[in-house]
C-alpha distance (Angstrom), angle and dihedral (degrees) to the residues before:
residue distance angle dihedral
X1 . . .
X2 3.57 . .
X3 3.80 123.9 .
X4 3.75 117.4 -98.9
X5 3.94 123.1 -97.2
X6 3.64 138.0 -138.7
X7 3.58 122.6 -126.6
X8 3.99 91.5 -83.1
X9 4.22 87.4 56.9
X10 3.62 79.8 -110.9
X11 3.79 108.1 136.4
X12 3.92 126.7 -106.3
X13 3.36 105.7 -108.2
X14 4.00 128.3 -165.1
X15 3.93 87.2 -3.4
X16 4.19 85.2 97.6
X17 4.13 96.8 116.9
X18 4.19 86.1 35.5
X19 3.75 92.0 59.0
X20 3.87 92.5 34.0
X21 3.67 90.8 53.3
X22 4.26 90.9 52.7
X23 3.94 89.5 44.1
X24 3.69 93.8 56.0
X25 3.86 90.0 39.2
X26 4.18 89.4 53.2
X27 3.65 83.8 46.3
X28 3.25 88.9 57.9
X29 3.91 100.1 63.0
X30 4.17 84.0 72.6
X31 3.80 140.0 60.7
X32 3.95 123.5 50.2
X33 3.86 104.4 -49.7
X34 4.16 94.2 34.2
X35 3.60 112.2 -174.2
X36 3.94 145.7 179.6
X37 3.71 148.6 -155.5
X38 3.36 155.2 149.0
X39 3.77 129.0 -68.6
X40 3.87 120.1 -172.2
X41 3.50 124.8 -167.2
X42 4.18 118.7 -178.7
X43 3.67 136.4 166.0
X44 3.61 144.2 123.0
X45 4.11 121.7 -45.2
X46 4.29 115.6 -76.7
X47 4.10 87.8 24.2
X48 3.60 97.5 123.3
X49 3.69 108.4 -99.6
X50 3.97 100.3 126.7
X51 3.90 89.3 51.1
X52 3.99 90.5 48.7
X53 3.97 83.9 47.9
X54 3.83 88.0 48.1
X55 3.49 84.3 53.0
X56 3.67 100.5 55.3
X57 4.03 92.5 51.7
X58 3.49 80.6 53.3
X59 3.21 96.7 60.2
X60 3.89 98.0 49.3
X61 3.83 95.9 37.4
X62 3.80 100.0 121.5
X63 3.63 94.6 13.7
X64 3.47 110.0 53.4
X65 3.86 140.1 24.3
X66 4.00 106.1 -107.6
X67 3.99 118.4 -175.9
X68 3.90 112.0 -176.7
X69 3.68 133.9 -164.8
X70 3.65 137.3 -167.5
X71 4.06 133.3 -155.7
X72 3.30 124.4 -125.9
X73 3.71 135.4 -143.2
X74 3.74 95.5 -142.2
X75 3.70 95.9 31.2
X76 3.96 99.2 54.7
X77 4.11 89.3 105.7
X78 3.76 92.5 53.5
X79 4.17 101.3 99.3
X80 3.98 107.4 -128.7
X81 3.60 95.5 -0.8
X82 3.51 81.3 137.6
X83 3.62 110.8 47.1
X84 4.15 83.0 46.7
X85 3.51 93.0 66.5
X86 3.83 85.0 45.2
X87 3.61 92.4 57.2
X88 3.69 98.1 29.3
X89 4.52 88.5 102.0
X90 3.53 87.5 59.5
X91 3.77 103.5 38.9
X92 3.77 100.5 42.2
X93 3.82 102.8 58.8
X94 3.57 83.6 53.9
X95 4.24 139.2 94.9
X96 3.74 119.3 -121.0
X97 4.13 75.2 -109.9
X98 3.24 96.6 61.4
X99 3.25 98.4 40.5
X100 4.03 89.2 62.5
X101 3.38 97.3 49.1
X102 3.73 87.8 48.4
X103 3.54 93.8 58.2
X104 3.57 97.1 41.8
X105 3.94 122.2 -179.5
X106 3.96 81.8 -5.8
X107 3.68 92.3 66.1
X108 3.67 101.2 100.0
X109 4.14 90.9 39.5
X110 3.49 97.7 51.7
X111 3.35 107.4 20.3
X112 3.31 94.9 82.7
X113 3.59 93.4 48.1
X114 3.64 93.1 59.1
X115 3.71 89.8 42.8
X116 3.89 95.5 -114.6
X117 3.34 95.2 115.3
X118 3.82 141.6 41.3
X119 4.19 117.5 -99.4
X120 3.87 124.3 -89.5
X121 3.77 119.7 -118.5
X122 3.97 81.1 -105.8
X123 3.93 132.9 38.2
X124 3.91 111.2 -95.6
X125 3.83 101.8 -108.4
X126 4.10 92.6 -109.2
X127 4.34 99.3 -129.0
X128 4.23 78.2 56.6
X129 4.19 80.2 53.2
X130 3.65 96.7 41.9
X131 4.20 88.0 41.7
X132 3.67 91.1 56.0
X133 3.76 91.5 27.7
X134 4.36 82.1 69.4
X135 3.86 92.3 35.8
X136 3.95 86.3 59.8
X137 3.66 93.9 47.4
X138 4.03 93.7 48.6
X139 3.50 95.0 49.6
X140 3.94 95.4 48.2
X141 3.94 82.0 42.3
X142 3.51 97.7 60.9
X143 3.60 89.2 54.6
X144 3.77 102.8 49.6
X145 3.52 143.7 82.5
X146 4.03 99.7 -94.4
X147 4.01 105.7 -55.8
X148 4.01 123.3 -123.1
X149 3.68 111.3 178.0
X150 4.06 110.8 -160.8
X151 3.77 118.6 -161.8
X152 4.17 112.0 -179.3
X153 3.68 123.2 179.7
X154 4.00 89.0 35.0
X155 3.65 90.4 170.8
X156 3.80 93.2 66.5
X157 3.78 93.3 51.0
X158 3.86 119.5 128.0
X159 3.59 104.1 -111.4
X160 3.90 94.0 -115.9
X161 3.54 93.7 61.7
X162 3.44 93.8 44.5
X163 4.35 96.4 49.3
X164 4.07 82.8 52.3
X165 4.09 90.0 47.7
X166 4.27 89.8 43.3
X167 4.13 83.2 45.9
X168 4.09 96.4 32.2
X169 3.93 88.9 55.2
X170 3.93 98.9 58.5
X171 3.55 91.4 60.7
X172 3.40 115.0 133.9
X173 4.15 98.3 178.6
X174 3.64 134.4 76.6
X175 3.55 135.3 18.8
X176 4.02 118.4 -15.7
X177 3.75 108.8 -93.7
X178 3.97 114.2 -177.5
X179 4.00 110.3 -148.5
X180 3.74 117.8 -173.6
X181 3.64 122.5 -171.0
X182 3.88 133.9 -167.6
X183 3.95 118.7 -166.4
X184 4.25 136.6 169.5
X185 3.77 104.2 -116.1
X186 3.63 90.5 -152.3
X187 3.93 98.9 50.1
X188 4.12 92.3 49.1
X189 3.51 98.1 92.6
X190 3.84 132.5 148.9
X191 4.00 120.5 12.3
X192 4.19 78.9 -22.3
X193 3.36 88.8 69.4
X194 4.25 91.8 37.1
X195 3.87 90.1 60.6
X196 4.14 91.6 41.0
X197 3.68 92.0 62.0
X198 3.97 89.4 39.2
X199 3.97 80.4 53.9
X200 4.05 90.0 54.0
X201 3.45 100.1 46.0
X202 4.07 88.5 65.2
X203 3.89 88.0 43.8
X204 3.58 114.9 124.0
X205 4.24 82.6 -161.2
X206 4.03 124.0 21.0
X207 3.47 108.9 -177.0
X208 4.11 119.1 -174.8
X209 4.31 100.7 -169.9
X210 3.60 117.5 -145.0
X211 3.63 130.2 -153.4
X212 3.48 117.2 -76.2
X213 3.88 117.9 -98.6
X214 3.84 117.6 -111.4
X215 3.67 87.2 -106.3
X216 3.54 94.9 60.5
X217 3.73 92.3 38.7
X218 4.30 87.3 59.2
X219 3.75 88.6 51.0
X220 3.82 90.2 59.8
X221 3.84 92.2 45.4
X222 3.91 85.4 53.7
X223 3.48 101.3 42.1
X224 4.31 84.2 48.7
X225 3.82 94.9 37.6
X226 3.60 106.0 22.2
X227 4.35 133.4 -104.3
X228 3.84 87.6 -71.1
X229 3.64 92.3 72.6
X230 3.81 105.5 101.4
X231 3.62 143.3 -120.8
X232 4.27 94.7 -115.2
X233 3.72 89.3 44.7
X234 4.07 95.0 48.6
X235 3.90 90.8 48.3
X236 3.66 88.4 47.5
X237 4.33 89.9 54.3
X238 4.32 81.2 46.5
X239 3.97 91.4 51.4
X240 3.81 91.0 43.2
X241 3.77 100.2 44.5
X242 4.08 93.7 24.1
X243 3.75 94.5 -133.5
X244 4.28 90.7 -62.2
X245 3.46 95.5 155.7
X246 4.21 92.0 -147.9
X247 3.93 90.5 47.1
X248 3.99 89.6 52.6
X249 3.78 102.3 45.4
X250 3.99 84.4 53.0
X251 3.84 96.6 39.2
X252 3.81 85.3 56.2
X253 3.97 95.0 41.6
X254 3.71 90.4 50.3
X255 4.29 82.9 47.4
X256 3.58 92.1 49.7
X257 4.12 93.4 50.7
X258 3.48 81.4 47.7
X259 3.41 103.2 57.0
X260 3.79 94.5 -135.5
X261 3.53 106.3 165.7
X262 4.05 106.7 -125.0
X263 3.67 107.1 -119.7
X264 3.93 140.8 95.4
X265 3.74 98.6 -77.3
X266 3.62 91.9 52.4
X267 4.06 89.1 56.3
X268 4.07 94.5 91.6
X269 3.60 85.9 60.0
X270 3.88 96.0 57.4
X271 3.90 103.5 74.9
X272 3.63 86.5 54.6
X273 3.53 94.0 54.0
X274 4.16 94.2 36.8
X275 4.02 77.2 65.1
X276 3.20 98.7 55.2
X277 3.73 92.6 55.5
X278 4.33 96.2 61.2
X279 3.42 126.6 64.6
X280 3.88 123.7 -16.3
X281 3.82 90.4 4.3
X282 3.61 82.2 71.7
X283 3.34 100.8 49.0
X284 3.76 86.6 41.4
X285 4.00 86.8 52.9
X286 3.72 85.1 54.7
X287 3.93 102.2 43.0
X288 3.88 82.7 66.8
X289 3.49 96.0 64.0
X290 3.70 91.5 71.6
X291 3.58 134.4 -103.2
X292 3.38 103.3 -84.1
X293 3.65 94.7 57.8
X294 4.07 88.3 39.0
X295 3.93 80.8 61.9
X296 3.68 100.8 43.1
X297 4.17 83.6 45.3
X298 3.79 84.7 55.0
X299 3.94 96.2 53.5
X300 3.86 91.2 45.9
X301 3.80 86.0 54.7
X302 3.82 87.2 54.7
X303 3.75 95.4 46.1
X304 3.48 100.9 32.0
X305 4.21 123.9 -116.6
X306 4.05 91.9 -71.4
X307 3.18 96.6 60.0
X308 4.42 114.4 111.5
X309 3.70 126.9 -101.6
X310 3.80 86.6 -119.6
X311 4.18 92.5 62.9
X312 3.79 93.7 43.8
X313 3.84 82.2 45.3
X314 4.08 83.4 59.9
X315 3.13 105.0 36.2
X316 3.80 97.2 44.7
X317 3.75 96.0 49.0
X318 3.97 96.3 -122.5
X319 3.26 141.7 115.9
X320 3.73 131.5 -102.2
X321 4.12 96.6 -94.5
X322 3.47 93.4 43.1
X323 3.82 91.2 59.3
X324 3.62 97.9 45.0
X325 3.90 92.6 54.4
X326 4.24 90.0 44.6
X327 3.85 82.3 52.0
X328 3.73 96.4 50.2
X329 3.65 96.3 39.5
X330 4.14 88.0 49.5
X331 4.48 84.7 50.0
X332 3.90 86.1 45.9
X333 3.54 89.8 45.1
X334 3.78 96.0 48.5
């Protein structure tokens, strides 16, 4: 079998007992006594922990029924933003109909909070949220391939969504549900960061990644640049990028487009490049891609990377050819 990949095809290195813990906790959702969880994985920014959630909808794709959700920066003050996009699989191919009879007695509590119905004269009282919040998710549950619920960027979470998540995961009835949830430790801060650790504590795995060793760091550069690339010019790309798994994979894309060949005298040339790959030199990197796919980039940043072609086509103003070139060129572009 052969190892699993990042988003760059690069290989996931040193994550082995990360990804071997969520296999054996997806296997877990099967056989006789099927069972679920919660799997946390935190750490600093560019560590890894949106490929190792890629990697766990990977391994239920097929299998299982996996909703995701993302935080936002400028959407952490929206209550249950969230658990909406959670939800939004189940709600969407649904009438307004349905949708009632789904929620049952719970209709006018959390309706509202999922935005499927208008506002009470008074604000739900939230554990009568979070209570039907976890009746909503049984009953869809029991109807479902097995459920894995994927929450990345924890750490930008609106705190409603993340009290239901810190209350949803110490359930103990129902069918199994496997959450997994990825979070900066250094961006949780205040009663964000109080509900993150209460999150952990019911965590059946929490994982904080570390940098990756130089030695793993020179088998990316070889695997990008080939096995001629040499040992001073490797450690140079792990002093520049400080084993940041993110910062590597680009320092050695922007090497590669570069055609800097890969060994020690080439090593000056790296911190140059290794700034080229933060901040504007990004945006830079993605201004000469073209407008159109600048503006289809910008209404994926909006919606977030799952969203469909056909939204992006909406949103962006564009037609259907135009997108699919601005998403290729953005995949060929890393």
């Amino acid at each position: 079998m052969s190892p699993p990949t990042g988003p760059a095809g690069l290989p996931l290195l040193e994550r082995e007992p990360e990804i071997a813990a969520a296999a054996h906790a997806v296997e877990g959702l099967f056989g006789d006594t099927p069972s679920g969880g919660l799997l946390v994985y935190r750490g600093a920014a560019g560590l890894g922990k949106t490929a190792l959630l890629a990697e766990v909808r990977r391994m239920g794709a097929g299998r299982c029924t996996v909703w995701s959700a993302r935080g936002g920066e400028t959407v952490t003050s929206v209550p249950f933003h969230v658990v909406r996009q959670l939800l939004q699989p189940a709600l969407t191919t649904r009438t307004p109909a349905e949708v009632r009879e789904l929620l049952g007695d719970g209709y006018d509590i959390v309706g509202p909070a999922l935005g499927v119905a208008p506002p009470g004269a008074r604000p739900a009282d939230p554990q009568g949220v979070r209570d039907g919040l976890e009746t909503l998710f049984r009953r869809l549950a029991e109807t479902l391939p097995p459920l894995i619920v994927v929450v990345d960027d924890a750490h930008w979470s609106d705190l409603e969504s993340l009290a239901w998540l810190a209350s949803f995961a110490r359930r103990t009835a129902g069918p199994p549900i496997l959450v997994v949830v990825a979070y900066r430790s250094e961006d949780a801060i205040g009663e964000c960061a109080h509900l993150l650790r209460a999150l952990g504590e019911s965590a059946r795995l929490l994982v904080t990644l570390k940098a990756l060793t130089s030695e793993a760091t020179a088998k990316l550069a070889r695997a990008t640049l080939g096995e001629h690339a040499d040992d001073p010019f490797c450690r140079e790309v792990w002093e520049v990028t400080g084993g940041n798994a993110y910062e590597t994979v680009e320092l050695l894309a922007k090497a590669r487009d570069e055609a800097l060949d890969p060994v020690g005298g080439s090593a000056d040339a790296l911190s140059a490049l290794g700034a080229m790959t933060r901040g504007t030199g990004l945006i830079a990197r993605l201004e000469e891609l073209g407008t159109t796919t600048t503006r289809f980039a910008w209404a994926a940043a909006i919606l977030g990377t799952d969203i469909s072609l056909e939204l992006v086509v909406s949103l962006a103003g564009m037609g259907p050819t135009e997108a699919a070139d601005s998403a290729e060129r953005l995949r060929m572009a890393r």
